[in-house]
C-alpha positions as CSV (number, residue, x, y, z in Angstrom):
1,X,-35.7,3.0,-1.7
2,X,-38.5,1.2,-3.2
3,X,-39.8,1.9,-6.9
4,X,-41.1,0.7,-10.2
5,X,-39.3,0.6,-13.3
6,X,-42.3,0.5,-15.6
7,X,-44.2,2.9,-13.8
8,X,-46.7,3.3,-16.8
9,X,-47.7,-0.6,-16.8
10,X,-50.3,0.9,-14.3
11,X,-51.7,2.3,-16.9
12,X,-53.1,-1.5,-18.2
13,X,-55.4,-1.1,-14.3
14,X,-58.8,-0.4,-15.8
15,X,-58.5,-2.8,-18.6
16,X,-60.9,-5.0,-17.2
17,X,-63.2,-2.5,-16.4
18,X,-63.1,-0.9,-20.2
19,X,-63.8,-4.5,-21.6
20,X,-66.8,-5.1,-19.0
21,X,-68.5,-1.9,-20.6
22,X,-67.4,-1.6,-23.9
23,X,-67.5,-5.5,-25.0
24,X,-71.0,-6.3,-27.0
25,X,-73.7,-7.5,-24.5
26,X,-74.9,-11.4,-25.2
27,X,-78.5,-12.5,-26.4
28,X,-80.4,-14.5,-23.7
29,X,-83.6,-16.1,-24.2
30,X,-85.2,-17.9,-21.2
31,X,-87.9,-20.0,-20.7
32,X,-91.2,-19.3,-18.5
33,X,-92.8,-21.9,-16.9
34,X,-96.1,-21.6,-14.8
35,X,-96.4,-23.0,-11.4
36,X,-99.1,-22.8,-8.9
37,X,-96.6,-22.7,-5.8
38,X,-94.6,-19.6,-7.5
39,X,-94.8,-17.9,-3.8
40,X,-92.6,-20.5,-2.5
41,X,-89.9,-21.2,-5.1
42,X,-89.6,-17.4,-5.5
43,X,-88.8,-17.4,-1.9
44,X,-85.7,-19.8,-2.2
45,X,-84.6,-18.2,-5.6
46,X,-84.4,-15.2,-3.7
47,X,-82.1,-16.7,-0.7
48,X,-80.0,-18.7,-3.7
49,X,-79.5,-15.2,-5.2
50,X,-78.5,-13.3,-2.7
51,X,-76.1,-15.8,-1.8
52,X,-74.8,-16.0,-5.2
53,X,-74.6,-12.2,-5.4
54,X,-72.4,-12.4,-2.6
55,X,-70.1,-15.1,-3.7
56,X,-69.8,-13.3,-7.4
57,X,-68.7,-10.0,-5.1
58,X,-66.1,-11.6,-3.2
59,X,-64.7,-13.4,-6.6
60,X,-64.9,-9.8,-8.3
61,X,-62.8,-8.8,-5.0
62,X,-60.4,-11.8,-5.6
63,X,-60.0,-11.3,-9.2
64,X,-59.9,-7.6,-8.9
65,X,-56.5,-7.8,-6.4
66,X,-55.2,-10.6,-8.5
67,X,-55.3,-8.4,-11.5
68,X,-53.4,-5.5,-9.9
69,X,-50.9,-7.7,-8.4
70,X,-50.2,-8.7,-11.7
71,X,-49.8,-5.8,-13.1
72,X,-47.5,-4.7,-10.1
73,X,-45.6,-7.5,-11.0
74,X,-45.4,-6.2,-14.4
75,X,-44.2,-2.7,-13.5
76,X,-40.9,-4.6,-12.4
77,X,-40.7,-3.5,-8.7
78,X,-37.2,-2.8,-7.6
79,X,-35.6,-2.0,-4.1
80,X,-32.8,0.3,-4.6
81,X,-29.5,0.0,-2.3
82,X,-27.9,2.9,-0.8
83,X,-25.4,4.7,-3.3
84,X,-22.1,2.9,-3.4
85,X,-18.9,4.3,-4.8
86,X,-16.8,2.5,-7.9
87,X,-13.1,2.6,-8.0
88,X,-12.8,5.0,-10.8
89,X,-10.6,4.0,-14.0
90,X,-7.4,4.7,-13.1
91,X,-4.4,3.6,-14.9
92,X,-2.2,-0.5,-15.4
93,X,0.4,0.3,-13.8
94,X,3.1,-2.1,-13.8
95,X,5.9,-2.2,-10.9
96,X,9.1,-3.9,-11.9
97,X,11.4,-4.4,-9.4
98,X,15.3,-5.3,-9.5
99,X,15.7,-8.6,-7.4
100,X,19.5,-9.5,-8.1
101,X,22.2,-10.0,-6.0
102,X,23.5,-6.5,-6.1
103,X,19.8,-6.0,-4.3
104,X,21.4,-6.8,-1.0
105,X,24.0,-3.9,-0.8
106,X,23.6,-2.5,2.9
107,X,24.2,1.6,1.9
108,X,20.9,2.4,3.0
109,X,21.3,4.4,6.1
110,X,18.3,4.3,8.3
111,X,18.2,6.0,12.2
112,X,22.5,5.7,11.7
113,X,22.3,1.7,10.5
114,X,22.9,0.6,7.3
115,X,20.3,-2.0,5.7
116,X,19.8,-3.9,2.5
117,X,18.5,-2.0,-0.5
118,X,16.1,-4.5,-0.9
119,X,14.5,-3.8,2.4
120,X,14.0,0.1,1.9
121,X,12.4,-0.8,-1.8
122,X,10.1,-2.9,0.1
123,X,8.9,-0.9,2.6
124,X,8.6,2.5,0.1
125,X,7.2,0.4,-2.9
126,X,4.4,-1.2,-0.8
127,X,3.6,2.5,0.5
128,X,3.2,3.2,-2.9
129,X,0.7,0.6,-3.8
130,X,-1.8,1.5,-1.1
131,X,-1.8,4.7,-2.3
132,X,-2.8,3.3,-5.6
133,X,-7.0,3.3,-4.9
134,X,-8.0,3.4,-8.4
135,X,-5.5,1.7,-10.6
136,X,-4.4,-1.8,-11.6
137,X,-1.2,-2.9,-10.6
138,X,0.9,-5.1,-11.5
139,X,4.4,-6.3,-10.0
140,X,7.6,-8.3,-12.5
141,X,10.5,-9.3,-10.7
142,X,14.1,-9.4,-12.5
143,X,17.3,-10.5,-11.8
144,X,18.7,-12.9,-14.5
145,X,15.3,-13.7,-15.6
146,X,11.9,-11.2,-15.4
147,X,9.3,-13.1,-14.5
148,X,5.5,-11.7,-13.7
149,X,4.7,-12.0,-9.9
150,X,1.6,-10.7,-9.6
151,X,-0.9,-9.7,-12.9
152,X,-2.7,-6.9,-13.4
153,X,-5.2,-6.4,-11.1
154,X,-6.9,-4.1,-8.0
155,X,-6.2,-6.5,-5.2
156,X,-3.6,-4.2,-3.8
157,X,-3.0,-6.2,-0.7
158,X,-2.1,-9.2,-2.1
159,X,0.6,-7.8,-4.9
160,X,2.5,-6.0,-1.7
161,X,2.4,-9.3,-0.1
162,X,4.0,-11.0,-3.0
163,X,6.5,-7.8,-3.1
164,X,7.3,-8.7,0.3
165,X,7.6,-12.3,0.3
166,X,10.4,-11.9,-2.8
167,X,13.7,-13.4,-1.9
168,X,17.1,-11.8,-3.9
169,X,18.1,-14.7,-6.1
170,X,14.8,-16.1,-7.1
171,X,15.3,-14.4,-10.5
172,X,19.0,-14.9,-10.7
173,X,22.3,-12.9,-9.6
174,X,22.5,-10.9,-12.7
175,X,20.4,-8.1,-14.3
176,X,17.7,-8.3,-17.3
177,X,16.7,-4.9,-17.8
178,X,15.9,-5.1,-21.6
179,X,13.8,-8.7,-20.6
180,X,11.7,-7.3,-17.9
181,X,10.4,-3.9,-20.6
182,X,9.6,-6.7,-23.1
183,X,7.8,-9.0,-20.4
184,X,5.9,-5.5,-19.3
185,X,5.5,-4.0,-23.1
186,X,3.0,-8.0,-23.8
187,X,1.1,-7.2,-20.3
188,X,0.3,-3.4,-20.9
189,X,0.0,-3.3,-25.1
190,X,-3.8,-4.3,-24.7
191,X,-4.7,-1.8,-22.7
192,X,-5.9,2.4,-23.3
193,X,-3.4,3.8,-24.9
194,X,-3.4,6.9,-21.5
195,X,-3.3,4.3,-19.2
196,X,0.1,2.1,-20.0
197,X,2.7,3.1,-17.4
198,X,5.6,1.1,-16.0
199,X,8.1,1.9,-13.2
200,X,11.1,0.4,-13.3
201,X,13.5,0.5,-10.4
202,X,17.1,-1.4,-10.7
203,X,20.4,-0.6,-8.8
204,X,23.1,-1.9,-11.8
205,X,23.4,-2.3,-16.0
206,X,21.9,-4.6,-18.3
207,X,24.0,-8.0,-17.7
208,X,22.0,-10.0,-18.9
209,X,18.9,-11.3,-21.0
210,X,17.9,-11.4,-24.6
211,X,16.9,-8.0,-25.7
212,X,18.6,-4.6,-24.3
213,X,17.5,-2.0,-22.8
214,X,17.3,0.3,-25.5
215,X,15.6,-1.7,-28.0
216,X,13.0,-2.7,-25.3
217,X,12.9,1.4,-25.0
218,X,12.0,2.1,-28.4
219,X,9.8,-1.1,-28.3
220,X,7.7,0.3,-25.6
221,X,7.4,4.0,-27.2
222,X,5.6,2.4,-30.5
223,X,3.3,0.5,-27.6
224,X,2.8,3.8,-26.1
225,X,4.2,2.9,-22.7
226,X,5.6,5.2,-20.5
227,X,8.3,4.1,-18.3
228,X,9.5,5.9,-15.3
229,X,13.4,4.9,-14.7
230,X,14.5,4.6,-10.8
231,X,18.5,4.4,-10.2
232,X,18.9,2.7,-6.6
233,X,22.1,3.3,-4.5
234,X,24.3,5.3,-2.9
235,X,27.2,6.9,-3.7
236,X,29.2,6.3,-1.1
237,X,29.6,3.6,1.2
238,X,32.4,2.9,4.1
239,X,33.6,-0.6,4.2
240,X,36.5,-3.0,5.7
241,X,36.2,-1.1,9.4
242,X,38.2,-3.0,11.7
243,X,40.1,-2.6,14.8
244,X,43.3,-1.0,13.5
245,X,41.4,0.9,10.9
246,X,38.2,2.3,12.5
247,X,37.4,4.8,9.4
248,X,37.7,2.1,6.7
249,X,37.8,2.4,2.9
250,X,34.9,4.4,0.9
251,X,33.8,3.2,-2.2
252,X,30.8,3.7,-4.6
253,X,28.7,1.3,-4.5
254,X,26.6,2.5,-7.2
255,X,29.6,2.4,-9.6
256,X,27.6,0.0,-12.3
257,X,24.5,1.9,-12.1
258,X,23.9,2.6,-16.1
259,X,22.4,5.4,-15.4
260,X,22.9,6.7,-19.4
261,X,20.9,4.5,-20.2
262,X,18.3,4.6,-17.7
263,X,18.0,8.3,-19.0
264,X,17.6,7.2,-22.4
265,X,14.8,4.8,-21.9
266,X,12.7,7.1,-19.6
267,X,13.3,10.2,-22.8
268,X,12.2,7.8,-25.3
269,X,9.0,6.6,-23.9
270,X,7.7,10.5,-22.8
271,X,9.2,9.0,-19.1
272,X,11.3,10.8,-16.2
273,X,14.5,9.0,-15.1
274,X,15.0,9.2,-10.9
275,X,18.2,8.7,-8.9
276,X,18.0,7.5,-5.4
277,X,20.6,7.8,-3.7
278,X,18.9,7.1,0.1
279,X,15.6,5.7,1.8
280,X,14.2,9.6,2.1
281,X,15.0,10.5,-2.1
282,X,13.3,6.8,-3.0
283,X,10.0,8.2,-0.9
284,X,10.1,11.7,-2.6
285,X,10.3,9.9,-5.8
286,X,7.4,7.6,-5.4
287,X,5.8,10.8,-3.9
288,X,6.5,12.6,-7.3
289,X,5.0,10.0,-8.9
290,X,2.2,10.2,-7.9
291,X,1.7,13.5,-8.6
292,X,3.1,12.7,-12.6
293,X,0.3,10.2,-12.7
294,X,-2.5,11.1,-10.4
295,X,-5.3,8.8,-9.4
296,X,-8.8,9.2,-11.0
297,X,-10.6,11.1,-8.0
298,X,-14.4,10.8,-8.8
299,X,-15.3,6.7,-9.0
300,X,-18.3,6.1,-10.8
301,X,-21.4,6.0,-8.7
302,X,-24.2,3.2,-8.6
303,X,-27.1,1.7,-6.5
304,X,-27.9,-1.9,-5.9
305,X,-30.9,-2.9,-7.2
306,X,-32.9,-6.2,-6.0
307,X,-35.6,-7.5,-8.3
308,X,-39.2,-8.0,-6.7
309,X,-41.6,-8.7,-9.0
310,X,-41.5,-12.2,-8.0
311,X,-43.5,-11.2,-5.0
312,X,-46.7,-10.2,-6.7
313,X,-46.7,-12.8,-9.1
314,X,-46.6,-15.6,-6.5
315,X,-49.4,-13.6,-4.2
316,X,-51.4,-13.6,-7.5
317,X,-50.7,-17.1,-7.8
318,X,-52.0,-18.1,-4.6
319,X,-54.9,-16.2,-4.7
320,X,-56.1,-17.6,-8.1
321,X,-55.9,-21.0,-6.3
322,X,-58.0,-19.9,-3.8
323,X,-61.0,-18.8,-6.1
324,X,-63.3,-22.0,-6.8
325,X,-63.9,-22.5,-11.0
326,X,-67.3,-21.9,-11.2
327,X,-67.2,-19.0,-9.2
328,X,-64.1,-17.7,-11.7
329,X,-66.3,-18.6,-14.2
330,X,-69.7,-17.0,-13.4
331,X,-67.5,-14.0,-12.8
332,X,-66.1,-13.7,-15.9
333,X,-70.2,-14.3,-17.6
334,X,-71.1,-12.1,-20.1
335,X,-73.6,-9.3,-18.9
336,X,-77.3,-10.3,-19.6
């Protein structure tokens, strides 16, 4: 859609016209001088003038168009784009995500096979994140060490493909719960105070690392970070089948899942602590989530809008190269 900013600029049109009329008319004295061949020099003053008359209207024409192209140019012409859609502010949302060796546990039953926690964090987490339109995420990694894989940002595609391209062990065999709160209390401390949230999902207890869990807790409540707690693993798990024993030995798997303190930190920070005990709880949860900390629904709308006011200027431009000096300048004469 085409329109002009500074609509009233047009207002500046009959400038010219107001000075022509209103500025003080100039004294003239001319000469006379008597001829006896009047007849004929009258006839070729007459042919001069009428020519000249002609001239002065075209460069009145000229200088005219030139004049409202410039104002034109003035009025700041714009071509407005059609309507697009921002994302809306939504929330940082950090992901941290337990990479240690306990990671690889195989109790996830999926279609009667068991596969690697890892794998069914993966594939829920990264549902998750598309689901994220309007907020920031970001994703740390822990195991022995909590590292920041991926900063806050709203390139969602590219923080599920560094989710998926993590390897168990990167971080370490052990567990730094307390390190990875403190790595994600620096990241989300800067920003709105409604908008600092961090998920934490881990399948063990604090085994490692420089500050605990609960200190990183209370920590994060004076930073005015929520944290939602995740507890990955099952409960029970059937191991050491073999052909003489074909019901093998249950065990709990989940047996160093601190989930006390997993409570704590998600009451503390104004959180909800979340136990997952299989693929189809983990996907409720992240479902829940969403729903605890819905996305911003109406984005902020704008138009594109492309400058044009260079395209008057330079047609004025062109056309005041065309118009001959003395022509400009018997234009511009005062009126006799």
């Amino acid at each position: 859609m085409f329109q002009f900013d500074w609509p009233w600029v047009f207002a500046a049109l009959p400038l010219p016209v107001a000075v022509y009329f209103f500025s003080p008319r100039a004294n003239r004295e001319e000469m006379a001088l008597k001829v006896p061949f009047f007849q004929q020099i009258d006839s070729l003053y007459q042919q001069s003038k009428n020519r000249a008359l002609q001239s002065q209207l075209l460069n009145i024409i000229l200088l005219a168009l030139i004049w409202l192209l410039l104002v034109a140019a003035a009025a700041r012409p714009q071509w407005m784009g059609e309507a697009v859609t921002l994302p809306s502010s939504g929330r940082d949302l950090l992901l941290a995500v337990d990479i240690s060796g306990s990671m690889k546990t195989a109790d996830m039953v999926v279609q009667n096979q068991q596969i690697p926690r890892v794998l069914v964090v993966k594939y829920v987490v990264s549902d998750f994140i598309k689901r994220r339109e309007s907020d920031r995420i970001g994703l740390i990694l822990f195991g022995t060490q909590a590292y920041l894989q991926a900063p806050l940002t709203f390139d969602k595609p590219s923080v599920e493909q560094l989710l998926q391209e993590a390897q168990l062990g990167f971080a370490g065999e052990k567990t730094a719960i307390g390190d990875a709160v403190g790595l994600a209390i620096k990241r989300l401390r800067d920003r709105p105070d409604s908008q600092r949230v961090l998920i934490l999902l881990t399948d063990g207890a604090n085994t490692a690392g420089e500050v605990s869990p609960r200190q990183a807790a209370d920590l994060a409540k004076q930073a005015g970070i929520k944290i939602y707690t995740i507890g990955m693993g099952a409960n029970e798990m059937t191991v050491n089948r073999g052909f003489f024993n074909n019901f093998g030995r249950t065990i709990n798997p989940s047996a160093d899942l601190d989930e006390e303190t997993l409570q704590y930190m998600a009451d503390t920070t104004g959180g909800r602590f979340f136990r997952a005990t299989n693929p189809e709880q983990l996907q409720e949860i992240y479902a829940l989530l969403d729903q605890l900390e819905p996305i911003e629904q109406e984005g902020e709308v704008m138009r594109p809008v492309s400058s044009l006011f260079f395209w008057p200027l330079a047609a004025a431009l062109l056309l005041s190269m065309s118009l001959p000096l003395p022509g400009l300048i018997s234009s511009f004469a005062v009126k006799p």
